[in-house]
Structures are given as structure tokens and as C-alpha cells.
C-alpha positions in Angstrom: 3.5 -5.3 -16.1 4.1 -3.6 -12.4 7.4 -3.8 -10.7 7.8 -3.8 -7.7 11.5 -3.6 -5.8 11.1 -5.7 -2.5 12.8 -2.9 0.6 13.7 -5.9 2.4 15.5 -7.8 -0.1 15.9 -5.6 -2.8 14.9 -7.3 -5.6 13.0 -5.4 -8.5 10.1 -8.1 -8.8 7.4 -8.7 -11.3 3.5 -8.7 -10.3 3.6 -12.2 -10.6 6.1 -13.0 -7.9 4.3 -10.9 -5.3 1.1 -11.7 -3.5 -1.1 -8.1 -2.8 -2.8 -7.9 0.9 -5.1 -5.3 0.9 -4.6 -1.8 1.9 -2.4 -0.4 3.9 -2.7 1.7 7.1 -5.9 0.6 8.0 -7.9 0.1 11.1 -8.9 -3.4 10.7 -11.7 -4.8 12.9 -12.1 -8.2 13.8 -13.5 -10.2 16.8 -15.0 -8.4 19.4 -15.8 -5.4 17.4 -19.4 -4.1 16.6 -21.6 -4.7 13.9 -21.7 -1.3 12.5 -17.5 -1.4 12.8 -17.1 -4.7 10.6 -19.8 -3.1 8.1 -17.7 -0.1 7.9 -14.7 -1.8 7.3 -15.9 -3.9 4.5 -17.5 -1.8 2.5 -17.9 1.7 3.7 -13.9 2.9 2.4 -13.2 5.2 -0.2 -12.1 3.2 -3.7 -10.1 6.2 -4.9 -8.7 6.5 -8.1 -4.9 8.0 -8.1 -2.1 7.1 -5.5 -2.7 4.3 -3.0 -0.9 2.5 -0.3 -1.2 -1.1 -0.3 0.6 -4.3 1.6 2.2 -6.7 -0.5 4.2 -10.1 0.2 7.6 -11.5 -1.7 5.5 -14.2 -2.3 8.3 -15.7 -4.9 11.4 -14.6 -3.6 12.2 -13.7 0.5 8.4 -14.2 1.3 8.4 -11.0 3.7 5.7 -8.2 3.7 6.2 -4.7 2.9 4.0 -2.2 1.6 4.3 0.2 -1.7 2.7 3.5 -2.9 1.9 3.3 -6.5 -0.9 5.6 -9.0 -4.0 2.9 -9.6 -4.7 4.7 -12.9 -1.1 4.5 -14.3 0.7 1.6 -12.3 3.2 4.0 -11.2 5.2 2.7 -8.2 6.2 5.8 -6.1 8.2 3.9 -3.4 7.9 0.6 -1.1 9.0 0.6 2.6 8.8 -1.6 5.8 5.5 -3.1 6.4 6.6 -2.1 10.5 5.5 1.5 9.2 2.6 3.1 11.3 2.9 5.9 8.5 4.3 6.6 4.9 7.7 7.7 5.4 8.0 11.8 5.0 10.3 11.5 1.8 7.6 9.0 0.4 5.2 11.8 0.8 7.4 14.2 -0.5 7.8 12.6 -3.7 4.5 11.8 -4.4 3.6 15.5 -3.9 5.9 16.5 -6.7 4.7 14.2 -8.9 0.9 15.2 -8.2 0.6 18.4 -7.5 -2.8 18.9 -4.6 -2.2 15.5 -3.7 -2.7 15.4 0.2 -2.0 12.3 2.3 -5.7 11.7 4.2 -5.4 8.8 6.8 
């Protein structure tokens, strides 16, 4: 089961407490933007295998959003932090990079 600990109220919670929303750091599109833009963000992003960065709410406990880094193949949680983040924080990035050695951060 993943466990997730919640940054703003610190609780190590289960999957089934939280509520995922998608990827993180991503240019979202929405009204007003072109056809070719809405295509490209529904379908045209990379579904990479390995470390990800997602958005994910307390759903069950302070109901806040905040967004985790964590391995899709292995479950492993690397870190969660503020969902106010434009960017993984540097330490984040750090850490992930000595755990997986050629791992770059791509925006």
C-alpha cells in the first residue's frame, strides 16, 4: 500500500485517505486555448515509467492539496511538498538523483 506523509499536516496517510489530481507542474490549457493546445495536453505527454510528480489532496484528513514525488514502478515516495511550488524543491531533486543515478529533472 503507498504512504504518503501530508507536508501540510503531517500525517503519514494511506492511499486510501488521499484523492490523486493528476500531474504535477503542468501547463494546463483550458478555455480560450487552441485546438491543437487541448489535443496536446490530453494526450500528447510522455507516460514515463520511473520517478513522477503528481498533485494529491488529504482527502480524509486536513483536505489540503500538495504534491509528492514517488518511482511509478516501485511506489517509492521520494518526498511531498507545497502544492504553491512552481518547481520541485532543490533537496527533492537532490535526493532523487542519489537514489537514481542519470535521473534528470525535464520540465
Amino acid at each position: 500500500m503507498l504512504t504518503v506523509t501530508c507536508p501540510v499536516c503531517g500525517v503519514a496517510a494511506c492511499e486510501t485517505e488521499l484523492a490523486p489530481g493528476g500531474e504535477a507542474h503542468l501547463k494546463r490549457y483550458g478555455p480560450g486555448s487552441t485546438d491543437d493546445q487541448f489535443e496536446e495536453y490530453l494526450f500528447m505527454r510522455p507516460n514515463t515509467k520511473g520517478v513522477h510528480f503528481e498533485r494529491w489532496r488529504h482527502a480524509a484528513g486536513c483536505g489540503k492539496w500538495f504534491l509528492a514525488a514517488r518511482d511509478t514502478a516501485t511506489l517509492e515516495v521520494f518526498g511531498t511538498y507545497s502544492a504553491q511550488t512552481l518547481q520541485p524543491p532543490a533537496e527533492l531533486i537532490e535526493k532523487i538523483k542519489s537514489k537514481r543515478p542519470g535521473w534528470s529533472y525535464a520540465q
